[in-house]
N, C-alpha and C positions, 0 to 999 in steps of 0.2 A: 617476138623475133628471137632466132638462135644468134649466139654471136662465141660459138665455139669455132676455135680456130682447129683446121688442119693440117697437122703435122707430117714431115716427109723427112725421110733420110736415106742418102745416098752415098753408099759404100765409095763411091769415086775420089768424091771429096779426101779421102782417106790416103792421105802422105805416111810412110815412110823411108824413111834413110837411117841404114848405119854403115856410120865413117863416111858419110860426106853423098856416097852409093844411094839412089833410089832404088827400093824395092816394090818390086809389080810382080805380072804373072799370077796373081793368086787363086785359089782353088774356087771349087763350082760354089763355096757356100760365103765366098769372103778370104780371110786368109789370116786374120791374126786373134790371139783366143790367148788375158791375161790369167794368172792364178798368183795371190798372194802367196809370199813366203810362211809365212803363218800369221796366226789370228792376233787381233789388237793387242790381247793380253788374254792373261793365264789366271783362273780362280782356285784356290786351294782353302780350304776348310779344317779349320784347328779342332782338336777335340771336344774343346769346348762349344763348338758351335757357330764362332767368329769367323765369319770368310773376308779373307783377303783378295783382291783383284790386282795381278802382275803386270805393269803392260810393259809389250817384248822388245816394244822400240823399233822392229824388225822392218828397215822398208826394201826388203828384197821382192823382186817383185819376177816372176818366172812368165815369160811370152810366147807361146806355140805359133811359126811361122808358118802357112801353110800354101804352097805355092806348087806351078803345075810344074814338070819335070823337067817342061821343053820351053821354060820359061828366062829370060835372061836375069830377071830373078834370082832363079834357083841357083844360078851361075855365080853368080854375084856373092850370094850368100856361101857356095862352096868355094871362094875365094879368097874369101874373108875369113873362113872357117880354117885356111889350109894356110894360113898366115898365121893367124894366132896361134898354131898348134905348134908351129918352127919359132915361135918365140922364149923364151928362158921365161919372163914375166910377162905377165897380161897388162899390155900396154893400156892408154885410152882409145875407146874405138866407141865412137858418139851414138847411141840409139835415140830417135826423135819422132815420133808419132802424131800428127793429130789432126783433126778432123772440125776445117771450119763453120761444120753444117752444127756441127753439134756442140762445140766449144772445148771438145775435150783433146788431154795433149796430157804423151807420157816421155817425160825424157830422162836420160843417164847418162854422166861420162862412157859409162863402161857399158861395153854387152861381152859377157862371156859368152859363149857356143861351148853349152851341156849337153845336148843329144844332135847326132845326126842322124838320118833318114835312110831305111832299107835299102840297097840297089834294087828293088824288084822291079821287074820288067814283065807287061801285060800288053794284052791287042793294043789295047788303047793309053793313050797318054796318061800317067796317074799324078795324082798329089804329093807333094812329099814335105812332112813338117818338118822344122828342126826348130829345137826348144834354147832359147837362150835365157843366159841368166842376168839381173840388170841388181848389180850390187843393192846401191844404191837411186832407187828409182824415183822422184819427183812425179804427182802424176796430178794434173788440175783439170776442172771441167764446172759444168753449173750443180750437179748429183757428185760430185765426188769430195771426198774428207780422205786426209791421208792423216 
């Protein structure tokens, strides 16, 4: 007798909000894509042959938002994007992620808005990312180690 179980995962399940805002609308593959600020730690190698292992401490964590154009979504985000920019300092604006299918959850006081997204305009409805920055990012799940 097999007694493997079968796993499912469903992008729905998949809450975000920043500043309180849900964000939906997202593109044909899903819609959010993390990348480390850099690596755990840094190795450097003495003459002699002693390596050292630096760690950078570093928990900036960078989020690619990827959502469709005509999305309210996208709306949302270019609103919140066009507030922060009329600001002097970069207030708190709460980024909150996560996924009870899966257990995983990434949160920040802060989300700066680093890139924003081409005007291009095509037959059809397009994608449009905008990358923000999460200073300081908390991120917990059953596979995840920060």
């Amino acid at each position: 007798m097999n007694f493997q179980i079968l796993k499912t995962h469903d992008f729905k399940q998949t809450v975000l909000s920043i500043g309180g805002q849900l964000i939906g609308g997202f593109g044909e593959e899903g819609g959010i894509e993390f990348e480390w600020g850099s690596d755990i730690g840094e190795d450097v190698v003495g003459a002699d042959g002693e390596v050292t292992f630096s760690r950078t401490n570093d928990r900036r964590l960078y989020a690619d938002i990827t959502v469709m154009q005509t999305s309210a979504g996208y709306a949302r985000l270019m609103a919140l994007m066009r507030a922060q920019q009329a600001q002097s300092n970069i207030e708190e604006l709460p980024f909150e992620l996560s996924n009870p299918g899966t257990g995983e959850r990434v949160a920040c006081a802060y989300t700066v808005f680093k890139t924003r997204s081409d005007p291009t305009q095509q037959k059809q409805a397009q994608e449009r990312t905008i990358r923000v920055l999460l200073p300081y990012a908390e991120v917990s799940g059953p596979e995840t180690a920060l």
